[in-house]
Structures are given as C-alpha cells and as structure tokens.
C-alpha positions, 0 to 999 in steps of 0.5 A: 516451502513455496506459499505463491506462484505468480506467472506472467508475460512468459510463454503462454500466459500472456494474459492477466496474472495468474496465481498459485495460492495456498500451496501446500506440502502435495499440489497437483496439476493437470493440464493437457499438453501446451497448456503452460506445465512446464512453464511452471516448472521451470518458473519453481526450477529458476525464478531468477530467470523470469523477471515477470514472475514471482514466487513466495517462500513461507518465512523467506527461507528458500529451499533447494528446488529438484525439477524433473521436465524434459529440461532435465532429461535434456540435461542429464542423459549424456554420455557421462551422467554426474554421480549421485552421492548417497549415504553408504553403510559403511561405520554406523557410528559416523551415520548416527553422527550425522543423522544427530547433526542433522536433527541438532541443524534441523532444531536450530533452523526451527528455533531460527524460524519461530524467532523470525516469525516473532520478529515478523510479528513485531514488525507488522506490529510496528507497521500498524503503529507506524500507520496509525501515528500517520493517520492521527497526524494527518487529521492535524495537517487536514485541519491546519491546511487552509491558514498554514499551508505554506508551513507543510510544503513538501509533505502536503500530498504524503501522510508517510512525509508528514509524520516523518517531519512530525518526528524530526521536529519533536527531536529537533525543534526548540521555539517557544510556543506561540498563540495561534491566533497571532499564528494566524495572523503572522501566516496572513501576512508571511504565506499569502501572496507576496505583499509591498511595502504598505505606506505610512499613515498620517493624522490630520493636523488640528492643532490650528482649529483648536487654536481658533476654538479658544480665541479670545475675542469668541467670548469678547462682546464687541460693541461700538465707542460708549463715550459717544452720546448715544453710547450709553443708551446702545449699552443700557438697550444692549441692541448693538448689534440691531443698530449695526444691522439697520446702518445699512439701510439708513439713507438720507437722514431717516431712521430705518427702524422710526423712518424719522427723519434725523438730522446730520449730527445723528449719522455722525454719533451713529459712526462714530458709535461704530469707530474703526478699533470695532470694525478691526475686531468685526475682520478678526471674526470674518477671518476666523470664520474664513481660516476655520471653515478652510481648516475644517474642509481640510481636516475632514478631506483628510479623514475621508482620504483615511477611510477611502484608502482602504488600508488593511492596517487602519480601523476603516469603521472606526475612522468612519464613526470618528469622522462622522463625529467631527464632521458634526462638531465642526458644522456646529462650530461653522454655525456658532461662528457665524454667529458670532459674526451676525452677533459680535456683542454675543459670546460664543464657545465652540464644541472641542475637536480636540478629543476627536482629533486625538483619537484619529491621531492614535488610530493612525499611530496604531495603524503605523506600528503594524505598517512597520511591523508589516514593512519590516517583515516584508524587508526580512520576509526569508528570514520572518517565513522560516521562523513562522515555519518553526513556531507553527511546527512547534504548536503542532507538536504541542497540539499532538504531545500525547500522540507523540509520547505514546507512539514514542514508547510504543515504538521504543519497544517494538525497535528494542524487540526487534533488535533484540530478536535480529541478535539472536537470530544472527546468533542462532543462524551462526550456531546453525552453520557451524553444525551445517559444516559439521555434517557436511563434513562427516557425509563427506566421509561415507557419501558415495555414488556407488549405492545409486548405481546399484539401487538403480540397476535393482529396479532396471533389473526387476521391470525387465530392463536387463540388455543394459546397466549403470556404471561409475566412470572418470577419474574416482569413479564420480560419474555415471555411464550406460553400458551393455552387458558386454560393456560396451556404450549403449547411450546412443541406442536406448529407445525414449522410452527407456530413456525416459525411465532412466533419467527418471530413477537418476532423479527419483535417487537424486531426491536423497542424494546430493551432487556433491559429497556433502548435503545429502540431508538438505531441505527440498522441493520436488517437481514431477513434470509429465514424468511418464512420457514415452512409458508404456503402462507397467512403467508408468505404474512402476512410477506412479508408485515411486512417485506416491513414495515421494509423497509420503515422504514430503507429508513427514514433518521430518523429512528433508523433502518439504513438498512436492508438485506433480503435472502431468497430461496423462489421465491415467497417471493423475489417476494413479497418483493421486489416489487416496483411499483416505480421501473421501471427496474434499482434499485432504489437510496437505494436499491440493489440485489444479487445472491449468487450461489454456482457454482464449489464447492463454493459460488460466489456473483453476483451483479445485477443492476436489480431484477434478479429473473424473474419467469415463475410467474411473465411471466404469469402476464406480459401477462395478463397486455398486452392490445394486449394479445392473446384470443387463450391462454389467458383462459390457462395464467388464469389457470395457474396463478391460479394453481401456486398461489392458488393450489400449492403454496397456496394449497386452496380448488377450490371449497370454491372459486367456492361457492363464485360466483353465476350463470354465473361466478361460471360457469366460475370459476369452467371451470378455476379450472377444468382445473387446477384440469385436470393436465395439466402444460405446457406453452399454449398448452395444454387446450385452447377455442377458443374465442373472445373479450367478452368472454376473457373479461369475463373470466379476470373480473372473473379472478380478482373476484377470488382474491377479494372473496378469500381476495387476492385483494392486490396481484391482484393489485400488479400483475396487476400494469403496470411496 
C-alpha cells in the first residue's frame, strides 16, 4: 500500500511540500470544494503525470490504483461503457481452482516481501558499515592532511572517494613500507611549491695553511754567523734577537743599549754577525706570515659565504660553531707567527686547522649528497611525486590494516547475503508469475461482464431507478449501454444526478472486477473523491453504506483491496462514512483522518489524531443521547435535527411523515414539523414548551418513530449509539 504522498508545484499547492505520512489501510480526507481534493487523487491515480510529486509504496511493490473523481465520471459515462469482468458461478471446481491459485500467488508474493525486507535489512546493514569505514578512514585522512596533502588530491572534500581509493589501494598497491619520518621529508620536498635545482656546495681548500703549519723553519732557531768574534758571546747570552732588535738604533758608533761609544770594527762584526743567509731566513718568515694571514682571510670568507647562503641542505649551526672554531685557531697562529717574526731564534708550533678544516669538508660533502638527491628528484619530479603517492597510500593501509580486515569480512558477508536473498527473490518472483498466468487463465475461463449488468440493475431497481437500465453491447457483448425500458438510448437524458450514481455503482463493481477477462483477483488501491455530488440524501446514504463495504473489505488482511482513501466536501457524507461505534475518540489501528485547507494562497495537509469534523449535526444528537438533557430545549434539539436532516438535507415533504402516524402522536409529530415549517434556525432559543419528564419522554419516542416510519431507522441507530 502507498506509505507517502508528497505534493508540490501542482495546482493549489504552490507553496512549501506538503506530506501525507503514515498512511494507513482507511485514510480520510476532508476538505471544502477548491481546496486541493482532487489534485490528490489524480496524484495516486498517475503520479508519473506529476514530475514535482511523489508517492512511496510499502516494500517498493506498486499496487493497481482505482480512482473515482470527476476524471473518472468524464471518462467512462459514454455511450458505450467498457464491461466489467467479474466471476460467474458457472463450474464451482474451476473457482475453487482459481481461488487456490490466488492464495498459492498470494503466498508467494509474501514469502517474496519478507525476503525483500530481509534483503533491505542487510542493505541498510551494509550501508551503516559503509559509513562507518568512511568515517574511521576519514580520521586517517584528517590526520595526514597538513604534510600529505598532495598524495589525497581528488578525494580531499569527499569521505565517500576516500574510502573508495582506501579500497582500491588495499586490493592493488604492492610498495614496500616506508618510515614516515623519510615520508615526511620526500613530501617536503616533492608536495611543496615547485623547487630549482639547488647548487653544489664547495669546502674551503686548507691544504696551503696546513703546509704553512709545518714548515720547518717555525721550529728553526735563526740566529746570526757564530765564527764571527762576537758569535759566541750572542750564542752564550742567547740574546740575538735583542742585538737584532737595537741595530736600528745604533747610530754613529754608539751602543744603543751601553750608549758607549764603539769604534767601526764593532759595527762591521754587528753586520756581519747578522749576514745575508740570516736575512733570507728572516723574508721566509715575513712571507709566511703574509701567505698565512691571506689564506687565513680566504678560508674564513669562505666559511662565512657557507653560512650566509642559507642553504636548506647544509648544517648552518654547525657550519657557524666550526667557524668560530677556526676563526680562533687561525688568530692564534696570526699571533705565534708574529711571533716568530719579533723572535726568529724562538721556536714555534702553530694550533692544527686541519681537524676543523675536515669537518667543514664533510658537512659540505653531506650537504652535497642531498643537493644531488634533491636536484635528481627534481629532474624526476613526475616520475619521484607518483611514487611518494604510492608509498604514502601504502603506509596508509598499514596504519588502517585492521580496519580494513574488519570492514573486508563484514561486507563479504552482507554482499553474499544479498546475493544470496536477490537469487531467491528472482526465483521466487518466477515461481509467482508462472501462477499469476495460471490464474489469469482459468478467470479468463468464467470471468464475464454479465453479472455487473445484473447486480448493477439490482441496486437501480431497488432505490427507485426503474425509467432506465444496463445492457451488454458490441460485438461479444463486452460492452455496456443505458437503455430505457422500451430499449431505446437513454444516455444523453439521465439527470446528474442520476448520472453520477451510475458511474459510481460502474466503480463500486469495477472494484471486484477487472477490465479484461483475467485479474479480477489483483491487489489494489481505492479512491473515493467526492463521490456524492449531485446525490440527494437516500442516494447518498445508499453510497455511504457501499462505500463503508469497501472499507471492511480493505481491513481483511485477505482481501485483494489494500486500502482506501475517501475525500470528500460533504459534512454529512464524512459523517456517515466515517462512523464507528468502536471508536471511541482516538482513531483506530488502521485508520487515519486529514484536513486539507487551502489557507494563505495554497493547500496545507493537516493530520488529526481524531475525526476532526464535528458538526453542530452531530452536537444536537449528542444532546439528545445525554440522560441529564435539558426538558426547557429538548422539543427545540428535536426539531432542529428534523429540520437538518429530513428538510434541508433530505429536502422530504413534512407532511407524508405526518400521514404515517395516527391519533396523539400524528399531533405530536405535525407540532415538531410546524415548528420547523415556522422558520426558526437558531440554537435553543427560539421556540420552546415548557414541559416535563412524561411529556419530553413522548415527544423522544415520537422522535425515534419518525425515522423508523420514513425507513431511516439505521441513521436513528447510528445516531443514537452512546460514543
């Protein structure tokens, strides 16, 4: 059966959607005329017709829709109505063949539903594991967003994406597992912005500072010609390099140290003490100390263009420590040296740049291993990216294993219940309409449109309808025609009112047949709307009743009739139709009521949990059922209730019920009907006797006759009824 009607965009309801939710197998609607009846209807009737709107059928089965509206009275009532097939009584074998057939379908069709609704079962069970495997994988993706961003393009924004490459990957990728520190650092490189090729390194060549460091003459004592006379006292005093020192100021024969005068022979034996092979070894010092303090400037530029490049390869801090390092080395040896020069007869030994120098040269050589590393990758950077791709996808899987064993067993499971359940289903469903054909075949063989013509005529003949009749027509008598009794076309000359009930028993009987020869016993769906217009009051209780037959039928859990859905303008129909003497204030287990209203330019759909239309009617009856009623207005409650239902709605000559009753009573009755006839129509003030217990007594039991003598004792009943 439908579970959901949604409307839209159509007609008169133009604003937000409007929902018919939790129906049920008995649904009524009310709604004043223009409200938006019909346009449910003709939804249920051809939803394909009606792109903006919806319906949902319990287990996705679709049932065969019956619509009575004024489409359907358009429709039908022709000159040649198409014959209703029903079941004749002709071979009581073959019906009870078919009706085993119909139960055998019937089986079958639930035996399908309840394997479709296991089967739904597992898929929402394999779509709740589908979202859960989403939502865990997603966390990994949140997690190694920032550093592997590029390694998810085209499944950032999507959980569904994510997990389906997660899938992909756990069936198809074969790289070995990488750290993820050397991850980290391949995606520093390959996924930041688009890197040039960085340059080579070079250490500062010290090998000439070191060659400086062991020249010999550092540890030579230079001292002046010893086999000169004054030699061995210079040597025994060991003050050459004093002597040397004062030659600069030994002017005019005198000693600058004594300030003795000397004679010439001493000045010679002073110079040539100090000869030319001593001033050879004193220029070797000097241009030491000049290539030393010049490699040393070099060396330490050198460093410091190192550090000041700012290379993301080389160790800047260590770089800057070993600089300081030999920065200070150097200015000590600046310091020896000088020494040596001030002091040739001293020996000296320089600090080692070496060991500094060499780790310089290695961090250089470290730092040139990943500027190669680097420029090679950025040479293959297509190539490098694809295959960081792979290897993060890899440690992805490693890092969700679990997950993915889990999820990989689960949905195994559910995939082999469903396939499992579809097989069955598919086996089942062609078990089902091998005995569907069966049945149609053996209706085919008894179906006729005979007995619609004679149950119709029955109930034409019975309420008074005896100018006209149903006949068969056209070739093998599958049609239908309205004659008179003379047989002649009385099509074009039934009133609407008779019209109307016509088409309706043509529907009431369409409900149990079919329009063919086969399907007379299909499942289906029935639509009342406004099927009393045009009807006076006996008609539209005749249909009330039929209509409340089909309601019955539609709560058997074994008829082919599913549900039903009455819409109707007409207070007094609802009234009748939805009566229950069962109810007794909320509705009932299959049953539910509706207002559809058109409020502020279109249609609203209102549930209620009661029958929402309460009548002043149905007020006036309630009074009458009160033991503690009031005698001061209960003559005026009786005429009201007269009025309303034999005057105005049944529109019933007063005095036909008057002639039915004799003496007293006909007394009685005539004084209600006076009052009605005097034209008074307000509540309970305006025409009243006063009176006591016997005579309010008298006047209820008169009451009551006037329904039984005018044959509407069964309204009386249902009226009277306590709620």
């Amino acid at each position: 059966m439908l579970e959901q009607i949604d409307i839209h965009g159509v007609a008169t309801y133009v604003g937000p959607q409007q929902t018919l939710v939790g129906l049920r197998p008995v649904n009524f609607i009310y709604g004043a005329n223009g409200s938006g009846k019909t346009t449910i209807s003709r939804v249920i009737a051809s939803p394909a017709n009606y792109q903006s709107c919806s319906v949902r059928w319990a287990q996705n089965l679709a049932l065969e829709c019956l619509v009575y509206n004024r489409d359907f009275v358009a429709d039908n009532f022709t000159s040649r109505m198409r014959g209703i097939f029903t079941l004749g009584q002709q071979d009581a074998a073959i019906i009870a063949r078919i009706e085993n057939a119909r139960h055998e379908a019937a089986t079958l069709q639930d035996d399908i539903n309840r394997r479709r609704a296991v089967l739904e079962t597992k898929n929402t069970e394999l779509d709740e594991l589908n979202n859960s495997f989403r939502e865990e994988g997603w966390k990994t993706k949140l997690k190694h967003e920032n550093v592997f961003k590029e390694a998810f393009q085209g499944v950032l924004n999507s959980k569904e994406k994510f997990a389906e490459r997660l899938i992909k990957e756990d069936s198809e990728n074969q790289a070995e597992l990488k750290d993820l520190a050397e991850l980290s650092e391949r995606a520093t490189t390959l996924f930041g912005p688009t890197k040039a090729h960085a340059t080579l390194l070079q250490a500062p060549d010290g090998s000439r500072l070191v060659e400086i460091e062991a020249a010999p003459i550092l540890a030579k004592r230079i001292v002046g010609k010893e086999d000169v006379d004054i030699g061995p006292l210079i040597k025994k005093l060991r003050n050459s390099d004093w002597v040397k020192a004062g030659l600069q100021y030994f002017h005019d024969d005198r000693c600058p140290f004594c300030q003795q005068d000397t004679d010439h022979a001493f000045r010679e034996k002073i110079d040539e003490y100090f000869d030319e092979q001593y001033q050879a070894e004193i220029d070797v010092i000097s241009g030491l100390i000049e290539r030393y303090t010049a490699l040393s400037d070099a060396a330490l530029t050198h460093v410091e263009a190192l550090i000041s490049s700012g290379s993301d390869h080389l160790d800047i801090p260590l770089i800057s420590r070993l600089h300081d390092t030999l920065q200070s080395s150097l200015s000590h040896n600046a310091q020896h040296l000088e020494r040596k020069r001030k002091e040739p007869s001293a020996a000296v030994t320089l600090e080692p740049v070496a060991t500094i120098l060499k780790e310089i040269e290695d961090a250089v050589d470290a730092a040139n291993i990943d500027v190669r590393r680097h420029n090679d990758l950025v040479d293959n950077l297509a190539t490098e990216r694809a295959a960081l791709v792979m290897d993060v996808w890899r440690y992805i899987l490693e890092e969700n294993c679990l997950l993915l064993a889990t999820y990989r067993g689960q949905r195994q499971n559910l995939v082999s219940a469903q396939q499992g359940l579809s097989q069955s289903i598919e086996a089942k469903t062609a078990e089902q309409r091998t005995k569907v054909t069966e049945l149609r075949e053996l209706e085919k063989s008894v179906t006729s449109v005979q007995p619609t013509v004679t149950a119709i005529n029955q109930l034409l003949t019975s309420f008074g309808f005896r100018n006209f009749r149903l006949a068969t027509a056209g070739e093998n008598e599958v049609f239908y025609k309205i004659i008179r009794s003379d047989g002649s076309d009385a099509g074009e000359t039934l009133s609407e009112g008779e019209k109307t009930f016509v088409t309706f028993l043509y529907f009431y009987h369409r409900i149990s047949g079919s329009m063919s020869e086969s399907g007379t016993r299909s499942n289906r769906i029935i639509v009342f709307d406004d099927p009393v217009s045009s009807l006076d009051s006996d008609i539209l209780f005749v249909v009330s009743n039929l209509i409340r037959r089909v309601i019955v039928r539609a709560c058997d859990p074994t008829s082919t009739i599913k549900q039903v859905f009455v819409l109707t303008h007409n207070i007094y129909f609802h009234k009748e139709v939805t009566f229950d003497p069962q109810r007794t204030g909320e509705r009932r287990a299959f049953e539910t009521f509706w207002v559809v209203r058109k409020g502020t330019g279109h249609s609203e759909l209102v549930s209620h949990a009661t029958n929402p239309v309460k009548t002043t009617y149905e007020l006036l009856w309630q009074e009458v059922r009160d033991e503690n009623r009031s005698n001061l207005t209960i003559q005026n409650t009786l005429r009201r209730i007269l009025e309303n239902y034999f005057h105005i709605l049944g529109n019933v000559d007063k005095d036909d019920i008057v002639q039915l009753f004799e003496g007293e009573d006909q007394q009685v009755c005539n004084s209600l009907f006076s009052w009605i006839n005097d034209g008074s129509h307000s509540a309970h003030d305006d025409l009243y006797l006063v009176c006591d217990d016997q005579t309010a007594s008298r006047y209820l039991r008169v009451f009551k006759e006037v329904f039984e003598k005018a044959n509407h004792g069964g309204h009386y009943e249902m009226m009277i009824r306590p709620r």
